[in-house]
C-alpha positions in Angstrom: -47.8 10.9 27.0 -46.2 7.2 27.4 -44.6 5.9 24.2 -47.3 3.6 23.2 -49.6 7.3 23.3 -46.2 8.7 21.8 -46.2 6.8 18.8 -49.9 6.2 18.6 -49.9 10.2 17.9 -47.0 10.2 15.3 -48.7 7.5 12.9 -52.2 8.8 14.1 -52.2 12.5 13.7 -49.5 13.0 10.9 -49.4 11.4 7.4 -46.5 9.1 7.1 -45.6 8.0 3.3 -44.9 4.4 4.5 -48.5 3.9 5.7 -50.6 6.1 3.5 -48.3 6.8 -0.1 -49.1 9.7 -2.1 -50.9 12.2 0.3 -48.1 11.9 2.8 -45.5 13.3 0.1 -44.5 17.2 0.5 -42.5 18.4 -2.9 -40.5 21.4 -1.0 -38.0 21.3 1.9 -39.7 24.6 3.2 -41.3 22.3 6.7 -38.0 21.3 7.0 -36.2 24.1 7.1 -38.7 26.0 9.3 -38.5 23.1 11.6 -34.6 22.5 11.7 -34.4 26.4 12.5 -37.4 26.0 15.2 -34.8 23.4 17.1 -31.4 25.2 16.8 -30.1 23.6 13.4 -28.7 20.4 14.9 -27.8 19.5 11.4 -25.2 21.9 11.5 -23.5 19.9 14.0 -22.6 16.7 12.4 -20.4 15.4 9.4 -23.3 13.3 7.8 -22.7 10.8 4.9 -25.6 11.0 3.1 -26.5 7.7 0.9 -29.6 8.1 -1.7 -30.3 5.1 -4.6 -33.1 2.4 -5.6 -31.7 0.2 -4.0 -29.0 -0.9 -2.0 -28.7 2.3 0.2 -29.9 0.7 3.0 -27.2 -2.2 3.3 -24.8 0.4 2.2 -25.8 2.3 5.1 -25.4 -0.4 7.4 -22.4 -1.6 6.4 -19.9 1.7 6.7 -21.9 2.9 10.1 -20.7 -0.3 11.2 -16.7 0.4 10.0 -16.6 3.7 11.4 -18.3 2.0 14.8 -15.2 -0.5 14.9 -12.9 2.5 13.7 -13.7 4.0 16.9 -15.7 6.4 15.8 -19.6 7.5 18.2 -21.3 6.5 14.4 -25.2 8.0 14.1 -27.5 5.8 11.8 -30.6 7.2 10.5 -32.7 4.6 8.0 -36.2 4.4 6.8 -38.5 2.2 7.5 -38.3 0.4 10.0 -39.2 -3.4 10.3 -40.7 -4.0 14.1 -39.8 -0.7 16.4 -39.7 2.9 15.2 -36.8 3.6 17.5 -34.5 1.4 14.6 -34.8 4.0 12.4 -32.3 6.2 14.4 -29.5 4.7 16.6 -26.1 5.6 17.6 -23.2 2.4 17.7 -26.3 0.0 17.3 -28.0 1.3 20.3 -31.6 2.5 19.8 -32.8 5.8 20.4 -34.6 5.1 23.8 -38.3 5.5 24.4 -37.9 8.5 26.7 -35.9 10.5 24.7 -38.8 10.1 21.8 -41.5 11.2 23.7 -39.2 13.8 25.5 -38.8 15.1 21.7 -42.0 15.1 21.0 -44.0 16.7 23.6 -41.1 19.2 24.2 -41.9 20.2 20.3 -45.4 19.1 19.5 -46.4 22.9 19.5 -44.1 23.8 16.6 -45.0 20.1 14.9 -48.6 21.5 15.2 -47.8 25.4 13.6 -45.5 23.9 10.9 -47.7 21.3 10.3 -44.9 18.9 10.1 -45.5 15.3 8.5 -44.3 12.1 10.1 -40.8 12.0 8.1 -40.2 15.6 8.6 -40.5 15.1 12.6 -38.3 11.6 12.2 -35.8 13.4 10.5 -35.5 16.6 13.4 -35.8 13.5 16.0 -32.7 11.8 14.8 -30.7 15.1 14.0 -31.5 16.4 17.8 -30.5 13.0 19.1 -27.3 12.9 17.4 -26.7 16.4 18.1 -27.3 16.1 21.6 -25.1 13.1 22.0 -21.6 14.7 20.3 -21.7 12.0 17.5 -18.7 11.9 15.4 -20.8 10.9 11.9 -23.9 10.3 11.2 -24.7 7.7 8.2 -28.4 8.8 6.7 -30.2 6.9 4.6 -32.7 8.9 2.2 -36.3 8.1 2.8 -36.7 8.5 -1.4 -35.8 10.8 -3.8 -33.1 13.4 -2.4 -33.5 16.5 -3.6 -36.6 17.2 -1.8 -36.0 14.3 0.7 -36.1 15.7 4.4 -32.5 14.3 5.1 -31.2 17.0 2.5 -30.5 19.3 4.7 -27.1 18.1 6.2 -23.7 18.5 6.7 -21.8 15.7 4.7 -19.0 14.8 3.5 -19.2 12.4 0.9 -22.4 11.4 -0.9 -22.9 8.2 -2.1 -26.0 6.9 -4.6 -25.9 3.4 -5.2 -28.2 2.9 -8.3 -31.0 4.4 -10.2 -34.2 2.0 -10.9 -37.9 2.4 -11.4 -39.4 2.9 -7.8 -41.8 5.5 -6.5 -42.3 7.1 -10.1 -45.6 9.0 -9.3 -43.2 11.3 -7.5 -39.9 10.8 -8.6 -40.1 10.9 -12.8 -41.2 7.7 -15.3 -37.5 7.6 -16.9 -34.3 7.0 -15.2 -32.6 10.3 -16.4 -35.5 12.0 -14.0 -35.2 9.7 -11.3 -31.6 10.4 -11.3 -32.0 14.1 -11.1 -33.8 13.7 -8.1 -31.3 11.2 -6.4 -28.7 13.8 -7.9 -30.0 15.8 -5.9 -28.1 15.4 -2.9 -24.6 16.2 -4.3 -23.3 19.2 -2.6 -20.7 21.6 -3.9 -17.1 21.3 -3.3 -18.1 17.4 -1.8 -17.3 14.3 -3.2 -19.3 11.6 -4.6 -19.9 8.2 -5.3 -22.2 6.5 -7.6 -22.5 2.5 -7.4 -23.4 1.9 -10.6 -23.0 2.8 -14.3 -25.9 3.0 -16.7 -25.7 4.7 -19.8 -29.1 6.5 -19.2 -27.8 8.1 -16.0 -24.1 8.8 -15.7 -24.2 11.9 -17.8 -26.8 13.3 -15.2 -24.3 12.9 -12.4 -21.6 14.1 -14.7 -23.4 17.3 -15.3 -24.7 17.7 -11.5 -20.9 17.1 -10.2 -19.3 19.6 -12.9 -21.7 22.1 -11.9 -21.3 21.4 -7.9 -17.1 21.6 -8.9 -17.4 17.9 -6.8 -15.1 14.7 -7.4 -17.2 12.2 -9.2 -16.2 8.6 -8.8 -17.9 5.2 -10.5 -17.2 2.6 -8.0 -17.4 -0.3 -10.3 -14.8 1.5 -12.5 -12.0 1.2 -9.9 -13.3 -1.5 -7.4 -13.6 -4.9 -8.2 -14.9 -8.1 -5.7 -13.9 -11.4 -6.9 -16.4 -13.6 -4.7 -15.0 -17.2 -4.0 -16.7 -20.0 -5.6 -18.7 -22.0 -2.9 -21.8 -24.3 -2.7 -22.6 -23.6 0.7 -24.9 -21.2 1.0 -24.9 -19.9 4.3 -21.5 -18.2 3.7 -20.3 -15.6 1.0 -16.5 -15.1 0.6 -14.7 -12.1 -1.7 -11.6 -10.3 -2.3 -11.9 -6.3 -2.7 -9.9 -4.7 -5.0 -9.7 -1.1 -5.8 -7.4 0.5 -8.7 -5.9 -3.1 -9.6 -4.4 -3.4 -6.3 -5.6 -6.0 -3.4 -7.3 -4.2 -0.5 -8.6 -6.9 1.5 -8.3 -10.5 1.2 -10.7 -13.0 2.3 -13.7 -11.0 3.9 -16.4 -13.0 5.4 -19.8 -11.1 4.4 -22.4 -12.0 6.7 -24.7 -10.0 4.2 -25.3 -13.1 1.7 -27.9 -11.9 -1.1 -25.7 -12.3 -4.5 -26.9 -7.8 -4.7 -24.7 -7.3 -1.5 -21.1 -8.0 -4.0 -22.2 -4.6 -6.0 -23.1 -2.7 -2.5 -19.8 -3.5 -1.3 -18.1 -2.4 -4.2 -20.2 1.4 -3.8 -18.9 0.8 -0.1 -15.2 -0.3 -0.5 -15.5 3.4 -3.4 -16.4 5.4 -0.7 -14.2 4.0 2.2 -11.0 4.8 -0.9 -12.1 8.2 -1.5 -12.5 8.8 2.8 -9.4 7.8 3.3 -7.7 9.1 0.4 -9.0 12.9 2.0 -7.9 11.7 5.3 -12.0 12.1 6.9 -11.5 8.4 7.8 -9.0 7.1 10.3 -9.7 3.4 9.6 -6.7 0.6 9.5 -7.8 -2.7 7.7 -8.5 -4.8 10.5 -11.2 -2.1 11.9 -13.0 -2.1 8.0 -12.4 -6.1 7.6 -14.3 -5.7 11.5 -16.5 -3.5 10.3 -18.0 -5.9 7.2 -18.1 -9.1 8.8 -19.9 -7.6 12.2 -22.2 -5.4 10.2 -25.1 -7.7 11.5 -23.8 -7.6 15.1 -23.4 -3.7 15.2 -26.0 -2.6 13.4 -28.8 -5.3 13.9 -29.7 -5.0 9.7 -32.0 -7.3 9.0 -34.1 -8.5 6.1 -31.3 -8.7 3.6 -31.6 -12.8 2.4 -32.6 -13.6 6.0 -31.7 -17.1 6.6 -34.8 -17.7 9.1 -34.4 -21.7 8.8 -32.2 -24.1 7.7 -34.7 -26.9 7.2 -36.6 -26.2 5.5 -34.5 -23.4 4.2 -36.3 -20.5 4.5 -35.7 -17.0 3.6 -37.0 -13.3 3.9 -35.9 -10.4 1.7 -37.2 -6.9 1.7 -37.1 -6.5 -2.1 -40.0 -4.6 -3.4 -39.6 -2.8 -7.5 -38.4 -5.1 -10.3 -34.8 -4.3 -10.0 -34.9 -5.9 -6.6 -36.9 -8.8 -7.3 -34.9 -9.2 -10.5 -31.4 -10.2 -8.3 -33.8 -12.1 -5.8 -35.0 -14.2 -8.5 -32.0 -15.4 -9.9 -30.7 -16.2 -6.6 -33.4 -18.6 -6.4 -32.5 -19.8 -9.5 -29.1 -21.0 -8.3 -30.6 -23.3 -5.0 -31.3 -26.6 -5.3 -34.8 -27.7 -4.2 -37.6 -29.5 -4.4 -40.7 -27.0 -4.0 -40.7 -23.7 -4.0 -43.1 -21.7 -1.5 -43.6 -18.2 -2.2 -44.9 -15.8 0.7 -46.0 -13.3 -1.0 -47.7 -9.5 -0.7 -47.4 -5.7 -1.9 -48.3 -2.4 -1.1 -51.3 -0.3 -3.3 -48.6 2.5 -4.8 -46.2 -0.3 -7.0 -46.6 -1.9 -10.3 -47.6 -5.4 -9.1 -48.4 -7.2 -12.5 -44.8 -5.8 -14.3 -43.3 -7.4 -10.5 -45.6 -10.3 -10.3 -44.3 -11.6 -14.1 -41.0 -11.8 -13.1 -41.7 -14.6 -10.5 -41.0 -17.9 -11.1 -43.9 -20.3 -12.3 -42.6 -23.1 -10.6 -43.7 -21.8 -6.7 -46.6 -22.5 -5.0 -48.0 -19.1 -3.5 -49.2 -17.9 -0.2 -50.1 -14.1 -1.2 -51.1 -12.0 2.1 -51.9 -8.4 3.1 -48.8 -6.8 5.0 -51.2 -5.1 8.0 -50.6 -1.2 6.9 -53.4 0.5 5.4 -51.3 0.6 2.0 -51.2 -2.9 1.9 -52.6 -4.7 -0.9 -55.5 -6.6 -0.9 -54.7 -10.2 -0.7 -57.6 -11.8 -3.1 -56.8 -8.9 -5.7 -53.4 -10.0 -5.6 -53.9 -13.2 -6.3 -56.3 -12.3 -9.4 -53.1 -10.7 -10.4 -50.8 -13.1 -10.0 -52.7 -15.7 -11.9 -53.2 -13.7 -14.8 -49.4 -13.1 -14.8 -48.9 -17.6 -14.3 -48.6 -17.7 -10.7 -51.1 -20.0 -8.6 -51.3 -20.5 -5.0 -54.1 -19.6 -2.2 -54.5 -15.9 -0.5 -54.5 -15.7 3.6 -55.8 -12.9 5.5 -52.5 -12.1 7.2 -48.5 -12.7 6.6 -48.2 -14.5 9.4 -51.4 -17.0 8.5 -49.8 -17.1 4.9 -46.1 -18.1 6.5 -47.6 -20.7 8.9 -49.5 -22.2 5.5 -46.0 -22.6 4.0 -43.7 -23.7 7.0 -46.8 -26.5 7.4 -46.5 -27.6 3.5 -42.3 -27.3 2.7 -40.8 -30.2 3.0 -37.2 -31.0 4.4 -35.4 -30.3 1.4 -38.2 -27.5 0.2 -37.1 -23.5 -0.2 -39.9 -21.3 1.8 -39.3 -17.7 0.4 -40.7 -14.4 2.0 -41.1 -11.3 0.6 -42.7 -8.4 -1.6 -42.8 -5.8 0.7 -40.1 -4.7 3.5 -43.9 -4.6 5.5 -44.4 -8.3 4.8 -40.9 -9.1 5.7 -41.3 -7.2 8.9 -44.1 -9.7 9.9 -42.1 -12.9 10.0 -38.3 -11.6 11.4 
């Protein structure tokens, strides 16, 4: 097969959670396991950080791959979705898995995918374990698809384990309260190995109390001992901070190219787990190399969709935030800009709450709502029905990109042109 027929047969034949929700969703590891052992346990031959959370675990992700790349580490990155080219999802010092080493993988395998009966994630997962196996990788950062404990990533070597928060997202599978949604991110802590959790909540922390004590692992609560004092500045395009962890400076000044106001409490769960790998001496990594690591996290790692600055005039940016938590810090950072329209680009996928997210947009916007072009994708017109019984007025368009053209044609010079709702809808426009 060539790699257009490659990936034509991954999203065609096999149910993938991103495109189709609930019927792609498995709720044991007992594919994975048959299928790591069918390919010679290449999990087994990796140290693996393994990052779980609402949200945030992407950037997190992102941002200490690219550390260990400038601490001279071969850094493995394995994150879910992807925005324009499958081969994102799995990359090794910011280089792509190439296109011949996918369909290699799959039609060396495709026997065993077709006995196990492997879904989409599952054969991802093997993909980007064989790869980094096969290519002597030092670590391997892995994002969690969602969940953890039955998340396909779960089987891995790590360690340190890092969950950055606990929100309402995917709660047909994961739980409808945050103590089960934690479980299931708790999920990844492994015995004997350390871990990190981003964020406090007092309907959470005893859960990962209880899981550590019973795994006999370190806990640690970043925001407990790190703390980023982010520089006062009107401009921006540019977010400055100190990082300080236990009441002593670590790093002055640090550009962070990442500038959604969310990214200061990601770099405090980052900044916790660079302490505690260092402090056990799994990380060789001088100052310069992390201060290297933060401000080219963009440059290594090619993250995008994270406050995307796509224009400057009109200013116009995209943001892959997608359950009320997210939008929640989106919207205030809208708050703070001075403008004077707001366009909102705007769509959803069938599986979240779109009413409880659509309310906490602000009224003030003029809407473009659109259909991200997945088959989960949310019809456009029934979202705008929605949004106007939730205050929100605006037009519907057929496609992201018709929507985003609408917007770009009405904003003025000093206008604010926002895109967002779905990392599907964001994928569209970068």
């Amino acid at each position: 097969m060539t790699y257009k027929e490659t990936l034509q047969w991954l999203y065609d034949q096999l149910p993938m959670y991103q495109r189709i929700g609930q019927a792609a969703y498995k709720a044991n590891l007992d594919n994975t396991d048959a299928l790591l052992e069918a390919i010679g346990h290449p999990e087994r031959k990796f140290k693996a950080i393994h990052i779980a959370g609402t949200n945030g675990k992407g950037s997190v992700s992102h941002l200490l791959a690219s550390i260990l790349q400038e601490a001279g580490y071969k850094t493995g990155l394995y994150t879910s979705p992807h925005l324009k080219d499958f081969r994102e999802r799995i990359k090794i010092n910011g280089e792509m898995i190439s296109e011949d080493q996918v369909v290699n993988f799959i039609d060396q395998y495709k026997p065993i995918f077709g006995h196990i009966q492997s879904s989409f994630f599952e054969m991802t997962v093997a993909m980007a374990y064989h790869h980094f196996a096969h290519e002597k990788v030092d670590f391997v950062v892995l994002e969690t698809g969602m969940g953890g404990r039955l998340d396909s990533t779960n089987r891995c070597n790590p360690v340190i384990t890092v969950i950055t928060n606990i929100g309402f997202d995917h709660t047909q599978f994961l739980g409808d309260t945050l103590e089960k949604i934690a479980l299931e991110k708790a999920g990844i802590i492994k015995p004997g190995i350390p871990v990190v959790v981003g964020k406090r909540q007092p309907q959470t922390d005893d859960v990962f109390k209880q899981k550590a004590m019973q795994s006999g692992s370190e806990l640690y609560f970043a925001e407990d001992r790190v703390d980023l004092r982010k520089m006062q500045t009107a401009d921006v395009f540019k977010q400055t901070c100190d990082i300080w962890i236990e009441n002593q400076l670590f790093l002055d000044s640090v550009d962070l190219p990442l500038l959604g106001n969310y990214q200061i409490e990601n770099m405090v769960t980052v900044s916790q787990s660079l302490a505690v790998l260092r402090k056990q001496e799994i990380l060789a990594a001088d100052l310069n190399q992390i201060r290297a690591g933060i401000e080219n996290v963009i440059v290594n790692t090619g993250l995008q969709g994270r406050w995307q600055i796509l224009h400057k005039n009109p200013l116009t940016i995209a943001d892959t935030a997608h359950n009320s938590d997210g939008i929640k810090m989106v919207v205030g950072q809208l708050a703070t800009l001075r403008y004077e329209k707001l366009h909102m680009v705007f769509g959803m996928v069938n599986d979240k709450e779109a009413f409880a997210i659509l309310q906490l947009l602000p009224k003030n916007a003029t809407y473009y709502f659109c259909k991200p072009d997945i088959p989960r994708g949310r019809d456009e017109n029934q979202l705008q029905e929605e949004a106007f019984k939730a205050g929100l007025n605006g037009k519907s368009y057929h496609s992201v990109r018709q929507a985003y053209n609408a917007a770009m044609n009405n904003a003025g010079g000093n206008d604010v042109v926002y895109v967002g709702g779905s990392t599907f809808v964001v994928a569209e426009v970068v």
